[in-house]
N, C-alpha and C positions, 0 to 999 in steps of 0.2 A: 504493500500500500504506500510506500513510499515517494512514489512520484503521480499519488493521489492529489486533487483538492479538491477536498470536501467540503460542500453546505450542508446546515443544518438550518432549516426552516422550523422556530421550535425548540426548544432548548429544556424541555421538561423531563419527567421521567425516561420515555424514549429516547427523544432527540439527544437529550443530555447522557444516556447511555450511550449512545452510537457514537458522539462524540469522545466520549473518553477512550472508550476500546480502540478506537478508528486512530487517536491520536497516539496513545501507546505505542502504536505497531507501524507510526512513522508518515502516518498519513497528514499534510496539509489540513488542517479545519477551522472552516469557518462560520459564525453565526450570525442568526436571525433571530430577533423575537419583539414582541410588541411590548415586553417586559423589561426595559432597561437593568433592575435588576437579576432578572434569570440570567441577562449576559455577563453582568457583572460578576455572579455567581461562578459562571461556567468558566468563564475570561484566571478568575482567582482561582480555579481551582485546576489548572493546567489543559482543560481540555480544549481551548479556543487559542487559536493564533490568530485570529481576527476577528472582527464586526463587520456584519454589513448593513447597509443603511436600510434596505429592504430586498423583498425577494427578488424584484427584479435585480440590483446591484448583485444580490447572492450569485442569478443563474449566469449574469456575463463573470465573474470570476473565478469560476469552479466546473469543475471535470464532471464529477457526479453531485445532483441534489439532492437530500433526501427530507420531506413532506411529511415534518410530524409535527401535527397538527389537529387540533380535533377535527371527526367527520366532516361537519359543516364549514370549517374554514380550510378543512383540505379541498372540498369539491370548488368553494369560492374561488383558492388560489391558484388551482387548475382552468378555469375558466377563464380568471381573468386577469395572466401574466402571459403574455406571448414570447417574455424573455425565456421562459422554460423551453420552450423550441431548443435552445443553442446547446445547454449542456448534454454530454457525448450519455447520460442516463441520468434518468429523474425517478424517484419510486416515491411512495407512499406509505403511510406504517399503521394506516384506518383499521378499525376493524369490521369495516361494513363498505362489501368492493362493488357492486353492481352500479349506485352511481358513481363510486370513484371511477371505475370504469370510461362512464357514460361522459364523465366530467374532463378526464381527461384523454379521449381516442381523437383528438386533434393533434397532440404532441406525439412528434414522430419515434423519441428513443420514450415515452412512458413505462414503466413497469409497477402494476397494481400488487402492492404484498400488504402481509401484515405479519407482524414478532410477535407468536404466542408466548406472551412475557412482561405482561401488565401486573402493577400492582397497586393496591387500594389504596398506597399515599401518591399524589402527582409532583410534578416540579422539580428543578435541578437536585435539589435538597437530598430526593429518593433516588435520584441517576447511581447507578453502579457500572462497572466497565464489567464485568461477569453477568450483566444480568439476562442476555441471551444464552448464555453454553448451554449445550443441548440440551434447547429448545426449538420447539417446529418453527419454523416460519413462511407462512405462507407464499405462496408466487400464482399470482394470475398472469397465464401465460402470452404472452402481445404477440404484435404479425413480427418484430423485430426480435429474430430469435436472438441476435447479438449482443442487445440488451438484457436481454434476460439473463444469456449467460455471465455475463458483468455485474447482474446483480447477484447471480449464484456464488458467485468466486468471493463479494462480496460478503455475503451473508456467511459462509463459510468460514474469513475471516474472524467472523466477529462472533463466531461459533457456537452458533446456529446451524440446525438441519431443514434445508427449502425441500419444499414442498409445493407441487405446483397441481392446482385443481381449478376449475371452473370459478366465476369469480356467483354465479347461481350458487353452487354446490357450497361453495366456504360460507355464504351467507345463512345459506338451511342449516350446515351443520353448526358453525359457530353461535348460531340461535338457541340450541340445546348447550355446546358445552362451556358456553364464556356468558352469554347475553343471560340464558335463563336463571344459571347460579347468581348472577346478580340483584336480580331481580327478588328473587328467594329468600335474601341473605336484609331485601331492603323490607320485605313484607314479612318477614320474620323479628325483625326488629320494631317494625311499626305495630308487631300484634304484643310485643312484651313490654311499649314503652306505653299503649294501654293498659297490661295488667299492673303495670309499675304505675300508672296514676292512679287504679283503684286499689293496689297493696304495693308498697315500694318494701316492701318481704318478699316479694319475687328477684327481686334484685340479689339478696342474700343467698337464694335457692341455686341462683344460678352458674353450674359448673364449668368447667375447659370446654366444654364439648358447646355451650351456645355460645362462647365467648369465641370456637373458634369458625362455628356459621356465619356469626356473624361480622367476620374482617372484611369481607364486601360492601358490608353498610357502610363503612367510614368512605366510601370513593365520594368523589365528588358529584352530587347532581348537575351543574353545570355541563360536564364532560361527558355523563351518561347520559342526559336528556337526550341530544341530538342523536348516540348512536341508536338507541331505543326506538326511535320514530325514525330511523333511516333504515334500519330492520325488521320493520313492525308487522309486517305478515307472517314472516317466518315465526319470530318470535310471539307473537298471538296464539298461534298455532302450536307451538311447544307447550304456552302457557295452557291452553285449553286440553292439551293432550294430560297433560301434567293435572291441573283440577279435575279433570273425570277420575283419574288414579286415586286422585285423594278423596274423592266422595266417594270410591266404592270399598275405599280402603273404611270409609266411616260406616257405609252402610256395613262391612262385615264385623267390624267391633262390635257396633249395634245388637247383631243375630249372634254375636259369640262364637264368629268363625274364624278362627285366625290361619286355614290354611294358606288363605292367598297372600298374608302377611310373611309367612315364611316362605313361600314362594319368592315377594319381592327382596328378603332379608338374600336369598341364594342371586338372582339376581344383580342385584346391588354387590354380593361378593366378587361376584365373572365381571364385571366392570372394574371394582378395582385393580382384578392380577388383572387385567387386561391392559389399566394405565401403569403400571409397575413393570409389563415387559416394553411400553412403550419409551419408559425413564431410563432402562436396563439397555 
């Protein structure tokens, strides 16, 4: 990566990731952010060799851009910076591709991904240079196989396993295994922070196991709202598959039937060794 120069549109948990690892291992890097201090941050904390004034300044300076940025402000600045045209590959790091896609299939080196490798605190603050190692990272794959490859080589780098699937299919599935859990983790907390106004003795009851449900409620609503309503079919759909499960799950408590309860406990087991040989 050394004869790299990297942008970084974005300078928070992601961007701020990509930036440190990417500078480690000798790459040019330069920033963006509407945040004076996340640059300040990023600048102090050795992952920036520069500023840029904006994205446009970013894409005439740098070899590769990369667009982390929430949903909505990534589709905005795909639409309406035509300096992204120039750099030799521009990616994305959304987690919701159909209209990134859609947003940016004017740009000729585009490459639609996403780093499965989010976590519930945002901002340079949370950035880690480790915090890709294998982990999947997504690639929707463009008409320009050259970039793609460029972004694999990249990814790799920063050591991450790509993955490249339909930018439909990432959006279905990633609605069950990223979107839904959040969702879960915010209405599970919304149902305890009413039993905690009518007994704050719930509070005291409660053990590792909902303090560790619930690390997904601390993200920020700002940054989930938009991906939520940019995936909202899918994710609708998960949810509705998901509440029929639990109502029939109540109706058999109800009838004092728990075979289908351990049904779902064996279930729920072949998913976990299933994501433990995926870690492996």
């Amino acid at each position: 990566m050394k004869s790299t120069v990297l942008g970084i549109a974005g300078v928070g948990l992601i961007g701020g990731s990509i930036a440190l690892r990417a500078h480690a291992a000798g790459a040019t890097v330069i920033g963006y952010d509407r945040d004076p201090a996340a640059l300040a941050a990023a600048t102090a904390a050795g992952a920036l060799d520069a500023t840029a004034a904006g994205l446009a300044d970013l894409a005439e300076r740098c070899t590769i851009v990369a667009v982390a940025l929430p949903v909505d402000a990534t589709i905005e600045a795909l639409t309406a910076t035509p300096a992204l045209a120039r750099p030799e590959l521009v990616f994305d790091v959304a987690s919701v591709k159909v209209p990134v896609v859609e947003a940016g299939r004017h740009l000729p080196r585009f490459v639609p991904s996403h780093p499965l490798a989010g976590r519930e605190r945002g901002g340079f603050g949370a950035a880690d240079a480790a915090l890709f190692e294998g982990r999947t990272w997504a690639i929707v794959p463009p008409s320009d196989r050259a970039a793609q490859a460029r972004l694999e080589e990249l990814v790799r780098a920063l050591g991450a396993r790509p993955l490249t699937l339909s930018a439909a299919d990432h959006d279905r599935l990633v609605a069950i295994s990223s979107h839904l859990p959040q969702l879960l983790s915010v209405a599970l907390g919304a149902q305890l922070a009413a039993a905690g106004a009518a007994d704050r003795r719930v509070y005291d009851l409660c053990g590792p196991g909902m303090r560790s449900m619930l690390r997904l409620a601390h993200s920020d609503p700002v940054l989930w709202a938009p991906i939520a309503g940019a995936n909202a079919t899918a994710l609708a759909e998960a949810l509705e598959t998901l509440a029929r499960a639990l109502g029939a799950a109540a109706d058999d408590l109800r009838a004092g039937n728990s075979q289908e309860l351990q049904a779902a406990f064996e279930a729920a087991h072949r998913a976990v060794e299933a994501l433990e040989e995926v870690k492996s």
